[in-house]
C-alpha positions in Angstrom: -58.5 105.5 -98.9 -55.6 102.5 -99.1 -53.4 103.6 -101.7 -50.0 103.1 -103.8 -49.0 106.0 -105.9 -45.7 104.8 -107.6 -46.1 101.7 -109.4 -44.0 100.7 -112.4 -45.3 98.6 -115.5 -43.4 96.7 -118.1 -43.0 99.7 -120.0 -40.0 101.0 -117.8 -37.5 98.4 -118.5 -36.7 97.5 -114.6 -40.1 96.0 -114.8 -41.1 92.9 -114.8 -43.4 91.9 -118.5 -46.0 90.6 -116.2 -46.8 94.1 -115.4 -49.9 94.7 -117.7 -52.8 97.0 -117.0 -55.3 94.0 -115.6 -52.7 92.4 -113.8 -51.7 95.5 -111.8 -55.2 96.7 -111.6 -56.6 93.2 -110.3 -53.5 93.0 -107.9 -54.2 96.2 -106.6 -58.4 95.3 -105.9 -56.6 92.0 -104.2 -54.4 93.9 -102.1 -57.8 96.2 -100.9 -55.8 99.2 -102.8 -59.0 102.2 -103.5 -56.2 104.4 -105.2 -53.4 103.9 -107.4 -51.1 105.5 -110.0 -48.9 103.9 -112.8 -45.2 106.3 -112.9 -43.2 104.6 -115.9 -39.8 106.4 -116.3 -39.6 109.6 -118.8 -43.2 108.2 -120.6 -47.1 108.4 -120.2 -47.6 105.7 -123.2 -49.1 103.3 -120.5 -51.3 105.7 -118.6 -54.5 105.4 -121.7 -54.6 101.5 -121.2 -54.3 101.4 -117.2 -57.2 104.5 -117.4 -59.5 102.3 -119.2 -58.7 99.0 -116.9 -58.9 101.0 -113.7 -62.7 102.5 -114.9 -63.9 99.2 -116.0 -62.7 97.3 -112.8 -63.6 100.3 -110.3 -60.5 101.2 -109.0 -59.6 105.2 -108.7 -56.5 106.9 -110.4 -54.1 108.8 -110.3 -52.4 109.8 -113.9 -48.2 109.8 -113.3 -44.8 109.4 -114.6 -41.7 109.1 -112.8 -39.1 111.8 -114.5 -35.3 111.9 -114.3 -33.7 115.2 -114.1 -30.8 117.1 -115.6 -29.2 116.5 -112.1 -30.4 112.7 -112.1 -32.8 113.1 -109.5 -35.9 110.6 -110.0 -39.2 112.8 -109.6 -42.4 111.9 -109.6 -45.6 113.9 -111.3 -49.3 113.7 -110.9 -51.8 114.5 -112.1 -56.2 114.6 -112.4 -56.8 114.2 -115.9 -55.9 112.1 -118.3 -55.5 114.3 -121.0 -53.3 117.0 -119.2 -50.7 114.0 -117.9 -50.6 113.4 -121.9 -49.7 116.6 -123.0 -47.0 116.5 -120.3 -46.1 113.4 -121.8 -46.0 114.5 -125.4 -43.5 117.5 -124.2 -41.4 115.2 -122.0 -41.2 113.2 -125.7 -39.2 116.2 -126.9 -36.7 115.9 -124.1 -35.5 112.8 -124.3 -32.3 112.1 -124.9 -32.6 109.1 -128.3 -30.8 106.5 -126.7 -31.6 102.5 -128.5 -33.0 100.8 -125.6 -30.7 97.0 -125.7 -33.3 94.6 -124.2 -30.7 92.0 -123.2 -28.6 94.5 -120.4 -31.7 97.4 -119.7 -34.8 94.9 -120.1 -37.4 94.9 -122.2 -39.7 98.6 -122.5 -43.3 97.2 -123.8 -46.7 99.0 -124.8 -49.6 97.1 -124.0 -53.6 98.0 -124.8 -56.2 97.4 -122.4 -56.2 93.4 -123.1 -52.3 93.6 -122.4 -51.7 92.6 -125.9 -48.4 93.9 -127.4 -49.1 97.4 -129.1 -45.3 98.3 -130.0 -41.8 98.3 -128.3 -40.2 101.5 -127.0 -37.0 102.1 -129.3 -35.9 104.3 -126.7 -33.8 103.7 -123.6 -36.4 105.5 -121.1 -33.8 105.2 -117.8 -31.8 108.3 -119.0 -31.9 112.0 -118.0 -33.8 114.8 -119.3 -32.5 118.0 -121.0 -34.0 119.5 -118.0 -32.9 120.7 -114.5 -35.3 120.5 -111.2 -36.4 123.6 -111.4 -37.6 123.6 -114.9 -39.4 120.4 -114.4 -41.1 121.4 -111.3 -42.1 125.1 -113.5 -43.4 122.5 -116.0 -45.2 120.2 -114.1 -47.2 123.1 -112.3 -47.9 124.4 -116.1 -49.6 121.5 -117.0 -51.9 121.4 -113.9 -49.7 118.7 -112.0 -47.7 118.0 -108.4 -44.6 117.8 -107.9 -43.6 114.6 -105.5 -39.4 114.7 -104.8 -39.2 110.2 -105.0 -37.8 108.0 -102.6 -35.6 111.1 -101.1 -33.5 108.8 -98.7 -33.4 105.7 -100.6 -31.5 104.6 -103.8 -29.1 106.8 -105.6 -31.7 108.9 -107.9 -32.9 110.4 -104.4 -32.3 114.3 -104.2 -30.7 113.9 -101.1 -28.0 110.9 -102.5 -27.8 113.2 -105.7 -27.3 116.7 -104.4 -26.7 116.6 -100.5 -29.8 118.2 -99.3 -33.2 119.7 -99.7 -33.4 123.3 -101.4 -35.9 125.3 -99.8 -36.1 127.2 -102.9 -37.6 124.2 -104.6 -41.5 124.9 -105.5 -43.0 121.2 -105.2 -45.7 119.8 -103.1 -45.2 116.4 -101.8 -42.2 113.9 -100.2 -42.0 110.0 -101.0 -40.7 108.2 -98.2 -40.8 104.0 -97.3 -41.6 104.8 -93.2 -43.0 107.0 -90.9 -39.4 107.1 -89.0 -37.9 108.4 -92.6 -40.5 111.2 -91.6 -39.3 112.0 -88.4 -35.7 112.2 -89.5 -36.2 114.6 -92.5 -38.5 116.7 -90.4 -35.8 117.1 -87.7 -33.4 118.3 -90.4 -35.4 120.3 -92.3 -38.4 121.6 -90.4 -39.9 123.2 -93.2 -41.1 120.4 -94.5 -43.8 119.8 -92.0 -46.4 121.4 -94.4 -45.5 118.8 -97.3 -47.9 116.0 -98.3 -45.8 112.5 -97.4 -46.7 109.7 -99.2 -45.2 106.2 -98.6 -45.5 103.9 -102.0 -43.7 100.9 -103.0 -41.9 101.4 -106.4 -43.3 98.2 -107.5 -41.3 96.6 -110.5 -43.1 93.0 -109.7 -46.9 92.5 -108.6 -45.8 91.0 -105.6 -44.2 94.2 -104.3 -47.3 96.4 -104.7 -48.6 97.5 -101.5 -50.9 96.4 -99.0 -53.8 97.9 -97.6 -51.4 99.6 -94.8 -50.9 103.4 -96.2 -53.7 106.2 -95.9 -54.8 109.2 -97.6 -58.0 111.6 -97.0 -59.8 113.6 -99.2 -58.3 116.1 -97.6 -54.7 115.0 -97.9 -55.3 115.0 -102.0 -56.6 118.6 -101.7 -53.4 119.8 -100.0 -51.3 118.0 -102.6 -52.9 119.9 -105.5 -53.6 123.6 -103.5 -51.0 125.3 -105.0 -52.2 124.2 -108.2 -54.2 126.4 -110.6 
């Protein structure tokens, strides 16, 4: 299946507004996309509006959020059902750091329902770190029956690699975002270990023009491996 598993709507404030649930979902079925996943930063308050949009226009789903760390590493979590990503999202609520959101310098942090009508404004700057180091989150995203995907590791600044230097192997997660196949190559050759990892290649989209083509792959079998150390 063609898929994009790190896509952005206008709730995280780097988005654009035009990032609703139906225009996502219906640039997604344009784009020939069987599988996606909305990962807003630090929040799930999207996830019930893109579920419903996804069922009613036939387009599978993954239920994610895109957390930043203690360490300001950007991480990505996954998960089956919708109501475990929420209870993830209700403690991840509790970890926030309360931070006023200002519109004019962050961008704008909007909740939208299934008709991407306005619901409410996030009061809360969602780009800032958790009270939470990488190894709690990971422990936290395994409790709530999720996997743990390290983002973009050698691109932008919230990559674990740009952040701390390297890859520990003592870190329990299951899956590696990367933008190319030579990416791959390269973090294979420096860290071997990795070979056994599920690599994904998503977008970020922050605009409905960057969402993916029909270009990247996964099997049924691939989305067994990411969850088989998952109880």
């Amino acid at each position: 299946m063609f898929y994009d598993l790190h896509i952005h709507s206008a709730l995280s404030p780097c988005a654009d507004n035009d990032m609703t649930a139906n225009n996502i979902i219906n640039m997604a079925k344009l784009k020939g996309l069987d599988l996606i996943a909305i990962c807003d930063h630090n929040s799930v308050k999207q996830q019930l509006a893109i579920s419903k949009v996804a069922k009613e226009k036939g387009i599978d789903l993954l239920y994610g959020i895109e957390i930043q760390t203690k360490e300001e590493v950007h991480v990505l979590a996954y998960f089956n059902k919708l109501e475990d990503c929420l209870a993830f999202g209700n403690e991840i609520e509790t970890l926030r750091l309360k931070i006023k959101n200002e519109p004019r310098y962050f961008g704008d942090q909007l909740i939208l329902d299934a008709n991407d009508e306005i619901v409410t404004i996030e009061e809360w700057l969602l780009i800032a770190s958790l009270e939470l180091d990488l190894d709690q989150l990971t422990w936290m995203i395994h409790q709530y029956h999720g996997v743990v995907v390290l983002a973009h590791v050698l691109d932008r600044i919230n990559g674990i690699i740009q952040q701390l230097g390297f890859i520990p192997q003592t870190l329990v997660f299951d899956g590696i975002e990367i933008k190319s196949e030579d990416q791959r190559s390269l973090l294979i050759k420096q860290y071997p270990w990795l070979s056994d990892k599920v690599w994904l290649i998503n977008s970020d989209a922050h605009s409905l023009d960057q969402i993916s083509d029909a270009k990247n792959m996964l099997t049924k079998q691939d989305l067994l491996n990411l969850w088989r150390n998952v109880t």
